[in-house]
N, C-alpha and C positions, 0 to 999 in steps of 0.2 A: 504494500500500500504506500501509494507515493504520497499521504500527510507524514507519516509515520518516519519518512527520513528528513523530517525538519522543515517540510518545504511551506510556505505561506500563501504561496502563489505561484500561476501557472502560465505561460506565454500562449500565445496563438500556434506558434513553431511547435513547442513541446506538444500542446496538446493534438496537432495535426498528426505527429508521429506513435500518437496509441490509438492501441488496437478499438476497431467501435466493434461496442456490443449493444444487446438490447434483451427486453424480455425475454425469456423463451418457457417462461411457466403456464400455468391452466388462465386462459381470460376470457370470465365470464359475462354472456352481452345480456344487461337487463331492459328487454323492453315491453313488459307488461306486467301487470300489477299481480298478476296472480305467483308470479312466483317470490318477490319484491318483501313481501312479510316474514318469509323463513330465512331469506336473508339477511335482513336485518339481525334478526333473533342472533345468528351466526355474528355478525360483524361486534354486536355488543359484549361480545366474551372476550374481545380483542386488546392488548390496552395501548398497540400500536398501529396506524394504519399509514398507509402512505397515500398522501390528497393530490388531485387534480382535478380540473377543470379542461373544456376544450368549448370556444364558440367558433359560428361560422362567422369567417373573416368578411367585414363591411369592405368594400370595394368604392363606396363613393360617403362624401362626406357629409356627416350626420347620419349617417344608415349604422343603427347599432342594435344588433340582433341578442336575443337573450342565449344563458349558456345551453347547450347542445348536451354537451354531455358531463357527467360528474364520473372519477375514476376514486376507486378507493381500492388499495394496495392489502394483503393480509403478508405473510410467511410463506403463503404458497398458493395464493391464487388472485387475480386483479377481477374486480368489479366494475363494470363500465355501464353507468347508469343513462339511459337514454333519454334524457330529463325533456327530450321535444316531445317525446310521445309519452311518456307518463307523467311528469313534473317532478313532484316532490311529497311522496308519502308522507303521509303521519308517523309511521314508523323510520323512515330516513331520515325525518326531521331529527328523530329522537338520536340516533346514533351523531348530527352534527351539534346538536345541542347537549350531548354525555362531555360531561367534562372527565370523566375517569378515563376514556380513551382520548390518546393524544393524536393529532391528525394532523401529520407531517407535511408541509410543503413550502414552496421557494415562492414569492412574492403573492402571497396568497389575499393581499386584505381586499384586492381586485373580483380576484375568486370571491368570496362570501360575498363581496356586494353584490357580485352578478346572480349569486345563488337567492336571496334576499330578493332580488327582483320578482323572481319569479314567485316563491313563496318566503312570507316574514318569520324565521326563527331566532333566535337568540345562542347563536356561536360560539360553542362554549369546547377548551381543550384543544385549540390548533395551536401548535406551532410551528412560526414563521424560521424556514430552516437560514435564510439570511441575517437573521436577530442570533440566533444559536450558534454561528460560527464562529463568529466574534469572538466569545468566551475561547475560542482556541486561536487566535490571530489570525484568522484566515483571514486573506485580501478578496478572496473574489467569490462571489455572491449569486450571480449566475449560473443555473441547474448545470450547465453543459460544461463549465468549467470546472462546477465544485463534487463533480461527477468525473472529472479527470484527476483531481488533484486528491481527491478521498478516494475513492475506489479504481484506480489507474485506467479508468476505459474511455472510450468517447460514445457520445451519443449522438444520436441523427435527429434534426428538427427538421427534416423532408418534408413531412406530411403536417405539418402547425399551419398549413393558411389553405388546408383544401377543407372541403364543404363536410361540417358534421351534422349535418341534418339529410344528407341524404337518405333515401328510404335505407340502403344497408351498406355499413363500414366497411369498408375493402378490410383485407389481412393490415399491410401496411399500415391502416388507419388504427386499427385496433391492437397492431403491436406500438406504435408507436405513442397511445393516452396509453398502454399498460406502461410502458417502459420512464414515462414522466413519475405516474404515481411511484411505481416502485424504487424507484432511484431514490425520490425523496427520501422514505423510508430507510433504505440500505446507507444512505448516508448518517443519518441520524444516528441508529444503531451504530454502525461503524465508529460514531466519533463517541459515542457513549461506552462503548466497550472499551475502548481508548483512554478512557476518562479516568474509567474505574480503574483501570490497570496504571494510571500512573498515583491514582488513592491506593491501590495499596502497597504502593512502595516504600 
């Protein structure tokens, strides 16, 4: 792990030179209500998740579309919530409003507001993993770099400006929200396992 040999920060060159990875676990696509409840049930045993968001990109200005889809990261498998066609359960709500599960992600206060549009919850247990690096000197702040710098890989934003409202997610589309949530996540973890281990020195 390239934090782990001192490094604070990460150049464009460096990062150009690792290896890109991406998801490659179970991603589950929710887009109807009926299975959306036992989900949940599932999600609230969790006390880490890794959070994303994806809208479809406005092309002319003033045109701002709500979010598309909501990604929540487990251990081993991603949830890609299909918030155009179902919204925002009662039961979802509960999982963003549990503050005993913490819900990982990189500039997220964007995310909840967009999530708030659509339906009003009260946000409770995110944390913003750009507030969290800090405590470790980390200089860069950005998911794609702080996904080089912590976990040595690169990630691909190919697929962030194509249409997630389409009727169905290509592969690409659908690895690429698993692979945002779960980074969050994996870095987190990472720098907390990290953490502990220099606590018990």
């Amino acid at each position: 792990m390239l934090f782990l040999e001192g490094k604070k920060n990460i150049s464009n060159e460096e990062l150009a030179e690792l290896p890109l990875d991406a998801y490659k676990g179970e991603i589950v696509l929710v887009d109807s209500e009926e299975e959306i409840e036992e989900i949940c049930l599932g999600l609230q045993q969790y006390s880490i998740l890794g959070f994303d968001t994806e809208t479809r990109p406005a092309f002319k200005k003033g045109v701002v579309h709500e979010v598309s889809l909501l990604q929540l990261s487990t251990d081993d498998q991603v949830f890609l919530f299909r918030l155009n066609k179902i919204g925002i359960p009662n039961c979802l709500a509960k999982v963003l409003e549990n503050k005993k599960i913490q819900k990982v992600g990189a500039a997220i206060r964007d995310d909840i507001k967009g999530l708030n549009r659509i339906r009003k919850f009260h946000a409770d247990g995110f944390v913003e993993l750009q507030e969290f690096v800090k405590k470790f000197e980390i200089e860069n702040f950005g998911l794609k770099k702080l996904a080089g710098l912590v976990l040595g890989f690169r990630i691909s934003k190919g697929q962030r400006l194509t249409n997630w409202e389409n009727e169905s997610l290509t592969k690409s589309q659908q690895v690429y929200a698993a692979t945002d949530a779960w980074v969050s996540s994996e870095i987190y973890k990472t720098l907390l396992e990290h953490d502990n281990c220099l606590n018990d020195k």
